[in-house]
C-alpha positions as a Python dict, from the first residue, in 0.01 Angstrom:
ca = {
    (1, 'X'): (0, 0, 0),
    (2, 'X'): (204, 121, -291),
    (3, 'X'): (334, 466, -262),
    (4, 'X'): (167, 733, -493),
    (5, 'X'): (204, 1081, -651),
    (6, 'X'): (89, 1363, -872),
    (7, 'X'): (293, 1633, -930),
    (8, 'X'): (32, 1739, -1219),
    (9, 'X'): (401, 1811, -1399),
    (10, 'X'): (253, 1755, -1746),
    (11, 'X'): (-21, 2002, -1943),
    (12, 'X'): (-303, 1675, -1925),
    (13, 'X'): (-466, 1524, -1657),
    (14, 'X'): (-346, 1166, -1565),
    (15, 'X'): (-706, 942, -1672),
    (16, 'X'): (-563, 643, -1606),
    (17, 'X'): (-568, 780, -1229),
    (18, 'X'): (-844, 1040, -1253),
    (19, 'X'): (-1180, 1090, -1395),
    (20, 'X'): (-1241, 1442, -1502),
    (21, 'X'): (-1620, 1449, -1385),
    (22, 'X'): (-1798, 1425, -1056),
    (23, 'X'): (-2041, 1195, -975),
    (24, 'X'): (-2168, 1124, -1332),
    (25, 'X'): (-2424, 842, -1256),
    (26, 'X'): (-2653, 1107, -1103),
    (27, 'X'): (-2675, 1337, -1406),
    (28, 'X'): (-2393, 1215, -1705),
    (29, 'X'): (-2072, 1268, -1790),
    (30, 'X'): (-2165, 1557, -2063),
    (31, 'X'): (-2316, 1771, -1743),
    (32, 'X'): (-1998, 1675, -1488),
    (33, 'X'): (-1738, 1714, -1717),
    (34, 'X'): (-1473, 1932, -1528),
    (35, 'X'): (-1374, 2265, -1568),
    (36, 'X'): (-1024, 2205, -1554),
    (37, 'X'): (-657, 2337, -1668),
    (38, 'X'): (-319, 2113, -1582),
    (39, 'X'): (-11, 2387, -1592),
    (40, 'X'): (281, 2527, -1427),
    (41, 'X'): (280, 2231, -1211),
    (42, 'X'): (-49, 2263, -1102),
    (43, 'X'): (-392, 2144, -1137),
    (44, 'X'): (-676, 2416, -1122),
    (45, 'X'): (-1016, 2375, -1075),
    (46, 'X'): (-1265, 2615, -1147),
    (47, 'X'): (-1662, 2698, -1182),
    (48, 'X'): (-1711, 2956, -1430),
    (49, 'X'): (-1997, 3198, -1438),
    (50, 'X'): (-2166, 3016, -1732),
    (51, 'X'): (-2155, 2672, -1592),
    (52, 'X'): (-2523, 2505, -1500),
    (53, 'X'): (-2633, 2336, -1182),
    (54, 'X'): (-2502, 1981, -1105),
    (55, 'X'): (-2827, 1789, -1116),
    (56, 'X'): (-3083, 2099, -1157),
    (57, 'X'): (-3404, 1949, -1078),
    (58, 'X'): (-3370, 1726, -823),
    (59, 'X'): (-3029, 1842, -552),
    (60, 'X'): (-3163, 2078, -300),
    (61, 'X'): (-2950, 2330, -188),
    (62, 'X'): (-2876, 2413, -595),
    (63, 'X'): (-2546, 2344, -650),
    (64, 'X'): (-2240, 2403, -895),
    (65, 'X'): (-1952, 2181, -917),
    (66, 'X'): (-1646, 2092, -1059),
    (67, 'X'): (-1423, 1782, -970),
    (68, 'X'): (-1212, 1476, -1031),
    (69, 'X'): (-1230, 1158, -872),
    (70, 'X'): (-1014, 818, -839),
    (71, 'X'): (-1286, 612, -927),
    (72, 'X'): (-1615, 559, -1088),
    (73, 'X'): (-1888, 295, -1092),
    (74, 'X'): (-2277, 231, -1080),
    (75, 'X'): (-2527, 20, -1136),
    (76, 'X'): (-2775, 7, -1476),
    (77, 'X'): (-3030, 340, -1532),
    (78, 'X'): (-3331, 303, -1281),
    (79, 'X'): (-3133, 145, -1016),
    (80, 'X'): (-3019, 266, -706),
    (81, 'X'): (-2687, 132, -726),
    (82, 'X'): (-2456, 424, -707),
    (83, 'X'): (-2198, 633, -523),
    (84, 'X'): (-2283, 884, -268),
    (85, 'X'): (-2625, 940, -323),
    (86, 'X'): (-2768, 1266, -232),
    (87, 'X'): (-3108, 1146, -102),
    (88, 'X'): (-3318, 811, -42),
    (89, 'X'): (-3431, 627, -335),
    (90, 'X'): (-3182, 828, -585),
    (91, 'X'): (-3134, 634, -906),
    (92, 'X'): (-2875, 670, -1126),
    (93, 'X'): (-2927, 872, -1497),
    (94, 'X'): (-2667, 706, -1657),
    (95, 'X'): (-2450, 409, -1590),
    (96, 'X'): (-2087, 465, -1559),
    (97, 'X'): (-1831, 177, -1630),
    (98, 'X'): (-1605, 40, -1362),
    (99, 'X'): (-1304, 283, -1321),
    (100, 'X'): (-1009, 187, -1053),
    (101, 'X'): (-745, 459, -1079),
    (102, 'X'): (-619, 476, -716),
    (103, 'X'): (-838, 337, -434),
    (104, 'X'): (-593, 335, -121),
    (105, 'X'): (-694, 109, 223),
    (106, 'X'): (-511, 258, 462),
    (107, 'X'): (-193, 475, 495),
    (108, 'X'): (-160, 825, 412),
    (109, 'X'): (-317, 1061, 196),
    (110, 'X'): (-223, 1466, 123),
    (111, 'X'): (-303, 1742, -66),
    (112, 'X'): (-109, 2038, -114),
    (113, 'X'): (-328, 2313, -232),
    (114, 'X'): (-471, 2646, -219),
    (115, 'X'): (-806, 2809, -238),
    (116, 'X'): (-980, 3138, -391),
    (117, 'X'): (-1342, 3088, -226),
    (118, 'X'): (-1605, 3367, -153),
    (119, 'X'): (-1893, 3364, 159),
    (120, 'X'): (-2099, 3141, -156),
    (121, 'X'): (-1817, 2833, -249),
    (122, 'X'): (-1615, 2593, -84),
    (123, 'X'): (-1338, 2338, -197),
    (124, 'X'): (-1264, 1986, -6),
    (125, 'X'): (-1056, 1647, -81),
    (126, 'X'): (-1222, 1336, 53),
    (127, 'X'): (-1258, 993, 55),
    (128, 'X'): (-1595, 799, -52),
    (129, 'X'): (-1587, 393, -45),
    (130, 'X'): (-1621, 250, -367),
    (131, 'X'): (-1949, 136, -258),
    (132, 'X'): (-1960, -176, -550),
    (133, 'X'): (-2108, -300, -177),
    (134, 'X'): (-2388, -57, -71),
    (135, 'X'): (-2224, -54, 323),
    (136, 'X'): (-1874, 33, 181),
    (137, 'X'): (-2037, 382, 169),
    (138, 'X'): (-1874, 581, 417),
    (139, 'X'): (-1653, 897, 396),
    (140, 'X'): (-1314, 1052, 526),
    (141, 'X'): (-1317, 1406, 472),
    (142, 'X'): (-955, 1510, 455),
    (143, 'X'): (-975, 1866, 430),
    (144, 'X'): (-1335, 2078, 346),
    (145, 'X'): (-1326, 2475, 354),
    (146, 'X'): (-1595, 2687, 304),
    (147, 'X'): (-1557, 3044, 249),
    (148, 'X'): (-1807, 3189, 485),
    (149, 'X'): (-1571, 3013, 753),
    (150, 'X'): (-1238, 3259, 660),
    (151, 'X'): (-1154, 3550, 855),
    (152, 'X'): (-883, 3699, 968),
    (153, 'X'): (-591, 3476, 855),
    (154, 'X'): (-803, 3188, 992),
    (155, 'X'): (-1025, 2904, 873),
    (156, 'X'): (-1277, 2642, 941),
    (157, 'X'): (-1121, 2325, 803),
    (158, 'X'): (-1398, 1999, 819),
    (159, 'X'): (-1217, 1656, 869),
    (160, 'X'): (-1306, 1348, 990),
    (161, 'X'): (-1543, 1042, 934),
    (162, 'X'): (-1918, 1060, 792),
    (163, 'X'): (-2077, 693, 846),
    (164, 'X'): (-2364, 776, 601),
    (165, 'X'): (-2531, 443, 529),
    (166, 'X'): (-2216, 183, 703),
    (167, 'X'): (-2404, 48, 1013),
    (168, 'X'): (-2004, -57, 1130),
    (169, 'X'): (-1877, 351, 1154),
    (170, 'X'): (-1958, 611, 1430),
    (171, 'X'): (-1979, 944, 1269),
    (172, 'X'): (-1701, 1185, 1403),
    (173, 'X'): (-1667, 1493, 1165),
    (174, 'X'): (-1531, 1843, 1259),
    (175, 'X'): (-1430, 2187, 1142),
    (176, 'X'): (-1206, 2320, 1374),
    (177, 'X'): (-1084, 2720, 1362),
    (178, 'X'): (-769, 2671, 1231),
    (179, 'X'): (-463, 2959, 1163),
    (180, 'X'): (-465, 2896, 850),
    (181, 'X'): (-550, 3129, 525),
    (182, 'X'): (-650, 2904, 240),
    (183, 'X'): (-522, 3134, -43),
    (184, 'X'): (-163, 3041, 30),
    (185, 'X'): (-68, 2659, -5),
    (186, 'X'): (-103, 2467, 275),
    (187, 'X'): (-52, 2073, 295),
    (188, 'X'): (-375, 1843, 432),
    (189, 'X'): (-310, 1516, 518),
    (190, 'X'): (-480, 1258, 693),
    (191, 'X'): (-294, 923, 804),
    (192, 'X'): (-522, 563, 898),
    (193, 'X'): (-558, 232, 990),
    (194, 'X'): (-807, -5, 1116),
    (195, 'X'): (-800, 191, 1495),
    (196, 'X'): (-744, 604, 1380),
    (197, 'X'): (-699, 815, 1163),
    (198, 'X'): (-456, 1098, 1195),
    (199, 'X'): (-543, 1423, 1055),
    (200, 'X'): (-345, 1728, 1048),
    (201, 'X'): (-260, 2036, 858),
    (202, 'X'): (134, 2134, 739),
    (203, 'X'): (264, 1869, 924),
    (204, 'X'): (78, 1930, 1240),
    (205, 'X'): (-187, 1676, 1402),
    (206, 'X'): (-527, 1845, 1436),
    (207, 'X'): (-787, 1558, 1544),
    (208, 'X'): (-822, 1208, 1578),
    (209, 'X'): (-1104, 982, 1494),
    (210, 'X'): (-1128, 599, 1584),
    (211, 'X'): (-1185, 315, 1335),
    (212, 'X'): (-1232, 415, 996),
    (213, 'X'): (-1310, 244, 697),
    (214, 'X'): (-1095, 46, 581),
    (215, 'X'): (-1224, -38, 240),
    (216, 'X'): (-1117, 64, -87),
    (217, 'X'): (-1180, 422, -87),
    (218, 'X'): (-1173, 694, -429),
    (219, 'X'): (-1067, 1021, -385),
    (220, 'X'): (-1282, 1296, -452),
    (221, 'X'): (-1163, 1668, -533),
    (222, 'X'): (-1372, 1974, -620),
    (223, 'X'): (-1518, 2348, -573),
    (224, 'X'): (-1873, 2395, -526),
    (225, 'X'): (-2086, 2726, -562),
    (226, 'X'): (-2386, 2780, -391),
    (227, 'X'): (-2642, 3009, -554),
    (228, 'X'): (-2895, 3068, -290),
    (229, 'X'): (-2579, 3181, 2),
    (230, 'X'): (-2561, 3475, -277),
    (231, 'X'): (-2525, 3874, -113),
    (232, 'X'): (-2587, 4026, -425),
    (233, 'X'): (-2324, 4141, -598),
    (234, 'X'): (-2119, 3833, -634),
    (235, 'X'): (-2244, 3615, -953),
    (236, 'X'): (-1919, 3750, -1100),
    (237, 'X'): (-1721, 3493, -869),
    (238, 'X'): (-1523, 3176, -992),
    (239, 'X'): (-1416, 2966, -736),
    (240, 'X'): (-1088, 2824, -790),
    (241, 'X'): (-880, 2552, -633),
    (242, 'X'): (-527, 2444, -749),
    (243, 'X'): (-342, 2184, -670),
    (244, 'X'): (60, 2112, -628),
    (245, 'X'): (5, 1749, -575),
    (246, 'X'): (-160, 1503, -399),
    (247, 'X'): (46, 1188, -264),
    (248, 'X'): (-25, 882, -44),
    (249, 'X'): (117, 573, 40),
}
């Protein structure tokens, strides 16, 4: 596979690699559109206080987000051709054209990042087939931190495989405590082939999982807030990821 990297060195996002929306086909690309800034060598994702729920009336918990993903691609309105689809019998709202920016196979994948998320957000990097087949559907999570999970200097960070609709994966997911506090930059990597995958955390393996998908597979990058895990006195919040780079090859 052909080495790749984003430094995010420029002031514009790359769109011949990224799209700046998340999961459009659901809702459309004027409600996903990305709240997003590409500076100091860094790109930063964020979910301001004004910003409406990603699909309102039909995702359950309610839900904000704010990503970019490697690829994009559906079938017509009214079908149920679509990626990652939330619930049975979804269709998609609008249809998106097929976008390839980078779909890696196998190899490695890693984000260098850091994280400002409260008891109510969360920020993760995966990997979703490009599911122009419906069983090329299934998921490695590379690195997936909620906030309710940090204490301490410490973390829950989810990695692994989700099978979802592939009948050919197990499903083999885990957050493990790890010693690591998400606000400082930290590098997430996860390294496969057609036996395991490798994941680890500044350099260090974590976990293992066995046999993997090995299809074409878009990355996926975002915060999420999460209305309903409110205390009280925290609508004021903007979750916020940035980015250093992400690189694979």
């Amino acid at each position: 596979m052909p080495t790749f990297r984003d430094d995010f060195s420029g002031s514009r996002l790359d769109e011949s690699v990224w799209l700046p929306h998340y999961l459009p086909a659901w809702s459309s690309r004027r409600e996903t559109a990305a709240d997003l800034r590409v500076e100091n060598g860094c790109l930063e994702l964020g979910i301001p206080t004004t910003r409406g729920l990603w699909c309102a009336d039909d995702h359950r918990p309610p839900m904000r987000a704010s990503g970019i993903q490697s690829g994009n691609f559906s079938g017509p309105v009214g079908t149920t051709q679509g990626q990652q689809p939330f619930r049975d019998g979804q269709t998609v709202r609008e249809q998106q054209p097929r976008f390839e920016g980078w779909l890696p196979t196998a190899g490695r994948v890693e984000i260098r990042c850091r994280m400002d998320v409260s008891p109510r957000s969360m920020a993760a990097l995966w990997m979703i087939g490009f599911e122009d087949r419906p069983e090329r559907c299934g998921e490695i999570c590379v690195v997936e931190i909620f906030g309710r999970s940090v204490r301490d200097g410490s973390c829950e960070v989810g990695m692994g495989v989700h099978a979802f609709r592939d009948p050919a994966l197990a499903e083999d997911f885990a957050a493990p405590r790890i010693d690591v506090d998400p606000a400082g930059f930290h590098t997430y990597h996860v390294d496969w082939d057609a036996d395991q995958a490798v994941f680890g955390v500044d350099g260090a393996e974590v976990r293992r999982t066995r046999r993997p998908p090995m299809y074409p597979m878009q990355l996926m990058v975002a915060v999420f807030d999460f209305p309903e895990w409110s205390v009280g006195d925290d609508d004021h919040l903007v979750p916020r990821l940035w980015v250093d780079h992400i690189a694979g090859g």
